[in-house]
GUMAR-738559 format. One record per residue (C-alpha): x, y, z; residue number from 0; residue in one letter. Coordinates in Angstrom, 3 decimals. Layout:
((X,Y,Z),NUM,'A')
...
***
This chain:
((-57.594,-18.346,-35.690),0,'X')
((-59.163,-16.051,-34.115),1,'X')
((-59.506,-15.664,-30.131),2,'X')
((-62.078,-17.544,-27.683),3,'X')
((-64.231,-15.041,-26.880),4,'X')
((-64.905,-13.522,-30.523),5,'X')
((-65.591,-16.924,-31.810),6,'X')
((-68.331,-17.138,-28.931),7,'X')
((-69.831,-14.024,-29.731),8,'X')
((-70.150,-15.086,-33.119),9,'X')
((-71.868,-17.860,-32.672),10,'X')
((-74.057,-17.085,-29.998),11,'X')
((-75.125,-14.443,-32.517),12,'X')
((-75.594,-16.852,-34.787),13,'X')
((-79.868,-17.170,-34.529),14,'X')
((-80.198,-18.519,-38.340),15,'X')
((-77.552,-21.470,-38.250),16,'X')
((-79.940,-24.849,-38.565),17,'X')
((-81.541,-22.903,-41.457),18,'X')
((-78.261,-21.935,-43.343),19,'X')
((-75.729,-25.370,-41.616),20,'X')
((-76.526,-27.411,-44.516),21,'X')
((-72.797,-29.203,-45.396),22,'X')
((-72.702,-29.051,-41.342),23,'X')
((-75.457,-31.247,-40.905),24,'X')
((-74.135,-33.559,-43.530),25,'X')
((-70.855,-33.819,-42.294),26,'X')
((-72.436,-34.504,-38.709),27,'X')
((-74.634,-37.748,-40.300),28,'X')
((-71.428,-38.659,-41.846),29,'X')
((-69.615,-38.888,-38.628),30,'X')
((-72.890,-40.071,-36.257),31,'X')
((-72.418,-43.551,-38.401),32,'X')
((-68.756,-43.771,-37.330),33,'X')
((-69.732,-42.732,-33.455),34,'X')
((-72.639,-45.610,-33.588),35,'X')
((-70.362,-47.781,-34.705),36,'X')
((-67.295,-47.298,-32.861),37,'X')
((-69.890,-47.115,-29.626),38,'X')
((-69.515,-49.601,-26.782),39,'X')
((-73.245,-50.196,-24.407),40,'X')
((-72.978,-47.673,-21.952),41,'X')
((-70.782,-45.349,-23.260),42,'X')
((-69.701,-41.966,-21.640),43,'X')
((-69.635,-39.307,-24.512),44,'X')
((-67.824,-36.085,-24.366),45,'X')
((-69.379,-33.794,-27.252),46,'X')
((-66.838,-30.448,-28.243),47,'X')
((-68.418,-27.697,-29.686),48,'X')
((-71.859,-29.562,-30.441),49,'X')
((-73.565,-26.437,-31.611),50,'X')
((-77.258,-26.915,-31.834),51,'X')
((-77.403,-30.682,-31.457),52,'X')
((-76.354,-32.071,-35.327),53,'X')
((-74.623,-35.140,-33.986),54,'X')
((-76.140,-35.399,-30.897),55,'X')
((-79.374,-35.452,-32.129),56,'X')
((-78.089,-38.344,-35.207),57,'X')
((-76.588,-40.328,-32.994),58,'X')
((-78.238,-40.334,-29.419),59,'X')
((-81.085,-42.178,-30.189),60,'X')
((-79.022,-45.101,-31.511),61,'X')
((-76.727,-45.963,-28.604),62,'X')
((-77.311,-48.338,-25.832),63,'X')
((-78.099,-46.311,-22.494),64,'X')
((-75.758,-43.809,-23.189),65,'X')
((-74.107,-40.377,-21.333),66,'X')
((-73.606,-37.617,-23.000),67,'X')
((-72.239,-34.346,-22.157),68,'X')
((-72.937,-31.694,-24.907),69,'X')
((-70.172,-28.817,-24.701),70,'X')
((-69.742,-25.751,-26.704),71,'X')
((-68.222,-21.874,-26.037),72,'X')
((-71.161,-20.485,-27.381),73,'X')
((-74.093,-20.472,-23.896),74,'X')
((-76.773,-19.572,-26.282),75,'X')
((-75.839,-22.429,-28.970),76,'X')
((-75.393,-24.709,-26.078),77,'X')
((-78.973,-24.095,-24.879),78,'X')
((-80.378,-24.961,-27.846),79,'X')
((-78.891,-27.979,-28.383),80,'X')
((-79.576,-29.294,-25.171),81,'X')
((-83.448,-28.273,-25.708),82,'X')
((-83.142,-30.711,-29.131),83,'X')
((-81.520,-33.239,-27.035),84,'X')
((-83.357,-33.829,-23.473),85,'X')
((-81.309,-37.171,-23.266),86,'X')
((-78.095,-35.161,-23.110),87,'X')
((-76.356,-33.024,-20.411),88,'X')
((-74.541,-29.668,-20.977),89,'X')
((-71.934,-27.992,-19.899),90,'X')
((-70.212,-24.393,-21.526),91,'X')
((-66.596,-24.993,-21.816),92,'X')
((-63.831,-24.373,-24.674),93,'X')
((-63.043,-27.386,-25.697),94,'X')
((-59.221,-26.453,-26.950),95,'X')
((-58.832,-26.136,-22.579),96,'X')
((-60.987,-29.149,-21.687),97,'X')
((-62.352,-28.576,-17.820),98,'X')
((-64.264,-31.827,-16.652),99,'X')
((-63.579,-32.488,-13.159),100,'X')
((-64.842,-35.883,-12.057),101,'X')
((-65.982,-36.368,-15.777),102,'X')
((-62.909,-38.088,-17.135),103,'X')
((-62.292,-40.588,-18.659),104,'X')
((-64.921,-40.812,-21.336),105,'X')
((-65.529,-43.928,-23.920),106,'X')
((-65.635,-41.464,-26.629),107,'X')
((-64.458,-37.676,-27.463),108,'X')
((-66.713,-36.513,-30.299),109,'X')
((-66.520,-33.362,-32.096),110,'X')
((-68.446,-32.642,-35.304),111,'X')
((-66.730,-29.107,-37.421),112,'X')
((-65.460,-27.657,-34.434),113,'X')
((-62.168,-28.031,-34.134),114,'X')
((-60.641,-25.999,-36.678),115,'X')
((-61.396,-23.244,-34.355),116,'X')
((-58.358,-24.295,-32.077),117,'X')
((-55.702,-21.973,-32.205),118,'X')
((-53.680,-24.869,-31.592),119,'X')
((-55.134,-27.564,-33.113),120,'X')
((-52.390,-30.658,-32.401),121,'X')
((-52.312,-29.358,-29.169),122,'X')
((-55.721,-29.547,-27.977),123,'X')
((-56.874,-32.352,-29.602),124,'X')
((-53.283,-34.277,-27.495),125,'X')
((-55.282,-32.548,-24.461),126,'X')
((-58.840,-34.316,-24.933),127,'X')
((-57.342,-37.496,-25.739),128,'X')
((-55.591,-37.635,-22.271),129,'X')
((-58.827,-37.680,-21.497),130,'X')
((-60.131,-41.120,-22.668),131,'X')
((-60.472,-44.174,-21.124),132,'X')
((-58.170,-47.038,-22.228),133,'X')
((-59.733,-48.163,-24.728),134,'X')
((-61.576,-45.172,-25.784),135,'X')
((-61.003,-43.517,-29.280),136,'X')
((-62.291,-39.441,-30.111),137,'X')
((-63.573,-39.127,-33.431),138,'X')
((-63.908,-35.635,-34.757),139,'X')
((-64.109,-33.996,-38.344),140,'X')
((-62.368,-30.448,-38.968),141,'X')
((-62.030,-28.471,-41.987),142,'X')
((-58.764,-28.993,-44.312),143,'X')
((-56.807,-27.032,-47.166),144,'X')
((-58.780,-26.666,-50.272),145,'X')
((-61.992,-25.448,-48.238),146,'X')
((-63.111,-22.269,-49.658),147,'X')
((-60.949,-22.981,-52.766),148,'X')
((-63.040,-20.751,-55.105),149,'X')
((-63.155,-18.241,-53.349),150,'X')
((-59.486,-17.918,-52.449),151,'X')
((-59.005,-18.290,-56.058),152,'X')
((-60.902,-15.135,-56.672),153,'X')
((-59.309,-13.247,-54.058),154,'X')
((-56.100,-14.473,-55.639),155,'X')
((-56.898,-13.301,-59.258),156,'X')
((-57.068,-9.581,-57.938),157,'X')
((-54.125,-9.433,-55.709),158,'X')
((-55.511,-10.283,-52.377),159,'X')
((-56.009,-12.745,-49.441),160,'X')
((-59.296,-13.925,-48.219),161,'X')
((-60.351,-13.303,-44.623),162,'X')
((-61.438,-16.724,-43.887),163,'X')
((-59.034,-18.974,-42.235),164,'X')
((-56.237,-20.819,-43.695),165,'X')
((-56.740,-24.243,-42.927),166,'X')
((-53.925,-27.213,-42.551),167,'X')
((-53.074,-29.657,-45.351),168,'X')
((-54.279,-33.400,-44.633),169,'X')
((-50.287,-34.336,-44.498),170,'X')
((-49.842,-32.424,-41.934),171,'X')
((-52.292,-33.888,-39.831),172,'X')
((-51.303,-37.231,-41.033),173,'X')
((-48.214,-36.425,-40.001),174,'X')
((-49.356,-36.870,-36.486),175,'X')
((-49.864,-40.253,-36.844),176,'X')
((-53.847,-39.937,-36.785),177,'X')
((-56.207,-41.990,-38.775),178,'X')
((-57.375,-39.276,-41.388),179,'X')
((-60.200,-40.132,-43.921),180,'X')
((-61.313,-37.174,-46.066),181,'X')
((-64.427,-36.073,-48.100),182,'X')
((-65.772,-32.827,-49.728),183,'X')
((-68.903,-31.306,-49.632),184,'X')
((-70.293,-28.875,-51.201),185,'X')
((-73.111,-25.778,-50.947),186,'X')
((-74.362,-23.848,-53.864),187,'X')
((-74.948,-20.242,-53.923),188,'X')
((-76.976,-17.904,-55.920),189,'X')
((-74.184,-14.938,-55.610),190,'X')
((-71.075,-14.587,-53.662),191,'X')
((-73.170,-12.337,-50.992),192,'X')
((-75.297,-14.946,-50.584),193,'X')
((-72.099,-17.189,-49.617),194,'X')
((-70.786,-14.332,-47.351),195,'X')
((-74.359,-14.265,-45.262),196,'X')
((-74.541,-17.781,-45.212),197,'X')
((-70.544,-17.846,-43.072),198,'X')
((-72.282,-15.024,-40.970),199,'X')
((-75.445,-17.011,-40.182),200,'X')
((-73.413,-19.836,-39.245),201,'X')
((-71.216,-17.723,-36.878),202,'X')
((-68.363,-18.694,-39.826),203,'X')
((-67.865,-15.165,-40.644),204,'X')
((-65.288,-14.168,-38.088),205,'X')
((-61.804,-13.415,-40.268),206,'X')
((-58.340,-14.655,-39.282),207,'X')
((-56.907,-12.155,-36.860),208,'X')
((-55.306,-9.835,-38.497),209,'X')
((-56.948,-9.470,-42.464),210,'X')
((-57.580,-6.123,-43.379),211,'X')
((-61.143,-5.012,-44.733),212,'X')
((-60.606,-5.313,-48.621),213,'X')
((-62.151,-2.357,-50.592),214,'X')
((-65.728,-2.430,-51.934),215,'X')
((-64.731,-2.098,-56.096),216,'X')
((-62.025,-4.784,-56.038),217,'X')
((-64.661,-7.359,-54.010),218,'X')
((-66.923,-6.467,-56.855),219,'X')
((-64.641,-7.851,-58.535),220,'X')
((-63.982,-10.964,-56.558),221,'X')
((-67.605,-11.358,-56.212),222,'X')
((-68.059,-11.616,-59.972),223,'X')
((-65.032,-13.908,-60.424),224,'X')
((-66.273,-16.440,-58.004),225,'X')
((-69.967,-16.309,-59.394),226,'X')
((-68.109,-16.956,-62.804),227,'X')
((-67.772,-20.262,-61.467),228,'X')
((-71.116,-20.910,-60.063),229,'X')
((-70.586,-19.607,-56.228),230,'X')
((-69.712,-23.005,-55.030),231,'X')
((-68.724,-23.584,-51.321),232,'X')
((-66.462,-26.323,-51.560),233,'X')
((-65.909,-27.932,-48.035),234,'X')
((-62.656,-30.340,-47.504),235,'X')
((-63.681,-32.139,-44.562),236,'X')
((-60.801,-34.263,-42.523),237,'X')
((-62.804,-37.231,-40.129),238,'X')
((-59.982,-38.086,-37.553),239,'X')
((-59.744,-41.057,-35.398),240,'X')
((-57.261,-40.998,-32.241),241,'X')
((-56.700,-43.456,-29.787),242,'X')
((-55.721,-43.199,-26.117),243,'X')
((-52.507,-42.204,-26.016),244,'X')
((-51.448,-44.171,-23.259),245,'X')
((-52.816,-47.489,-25.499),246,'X')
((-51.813,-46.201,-28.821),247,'X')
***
């Protein structure tokens, strides 16, 4: 994945997301129904990477007399979330290196497509749950293999690897001994530059470290391969429940 600060950059860039998020703010309503209900009265939220308010702003209004502490890399992303969310309180922090003095511990860890930015992803989400209460659970959704699968395939098909990140099977994460439920989404796009402005308006369209720039006739080609089969953005969403550790 690729480092702190370039993910920040991109999405603080990142001035069309609401307009282009759509599968974010889907997956988002999909896991706000699983915060409300998991939510005791009173709860003390901690929100990683909460972008410009998706689940804060779908699931705020429904809890009893909650606190909630919006977080994300991204200062300018952060700012606008917490203007959609006057309830909530903000702080800029990467969530993969949690800071919170006298925060902890928290009801519930939330985190809504953020994750996958981790560059180590076990690791840091071991890290938040230390800090939960005893009976508190985090509840988080992250991208899984198969995302993108389209357009990998085309990339494939002319001898190449996409720049976009390669993102872990569900067994492996199962393999953690997390409760994993999974669902795809998916966005449809007129051509495969649409897609590719779409990542960069979301701040998606940082490549893995390392990809080399492919050249301009062969992504013609990949271009016209994955419009062959409709420029569908097919998103292979993981929602993970983890307990406290120390209760588990």
């Amino acid at each position: 994945m690729a480092d702190a600060a370039r993910i920040a950059r991109a999405f603080d860039a990142a001035a069309a997301y609401d307009a282009h998020a759509v599968v974010q703010r889907q997956v988002a309503d999909w896991l706000a129904d699983r915060v409300i209900a998991a939510a005791p009265p009173a709860p003390h939220v901690l929100e990683i990477g909460c972008g410009t308010g998706f689940l804060t702003g779908a699931t705020l209004p429904y809890l009893i007399e909650p606190d909630w502490l919006m977080t994300d890399i991204a200062p300018a992303m952060l700012a606008r979330g917490l203007v959609a969310n006057p309830g909530a309180r903000g702080r800029v922090m990467d969530g993969e290196h949690p800071d919170l003095p006298g925060e902890a511990p928290f009801d519930l860890i939330v985190s809504s497509l953020a994750v996958q930015w981790f560059a180590d992803l076990s690791g840091g989400l071991r890290r938040l749950a230390a800090c939960l209460a005893p009976d508190g659970r985090m509840l988080v959704t992250t991208l899984v293999e198969g995302t993108f699968a389209a357009w990998h395939d085309a990339h494939r098909a002319e001898g190449y690897v996409a720049g976009s990140p390669a993102y872990p099977p569900v067994e492996a994460l199962a393999a953690m001994g997390w409760r994993i439920e999974t669902r795809a989404f998916e966005q449809r796009h007129g051509t495969a530059a649409d897609f590719m402005r779409a990542l960069r308006a979301i701040g998606a369209g940082t490549p893995r470290e390392g990809h080399r720039p492919i050249p301009p006739g062969a992504m013609r080609r990949i271009a016209k391969r994955f419009e062959a089969r409709g420029a569908v953005a097919t998103y292979e969403v993981a929602l993970i429940e983890i307990p406290n550790p120390r209760s588990a």
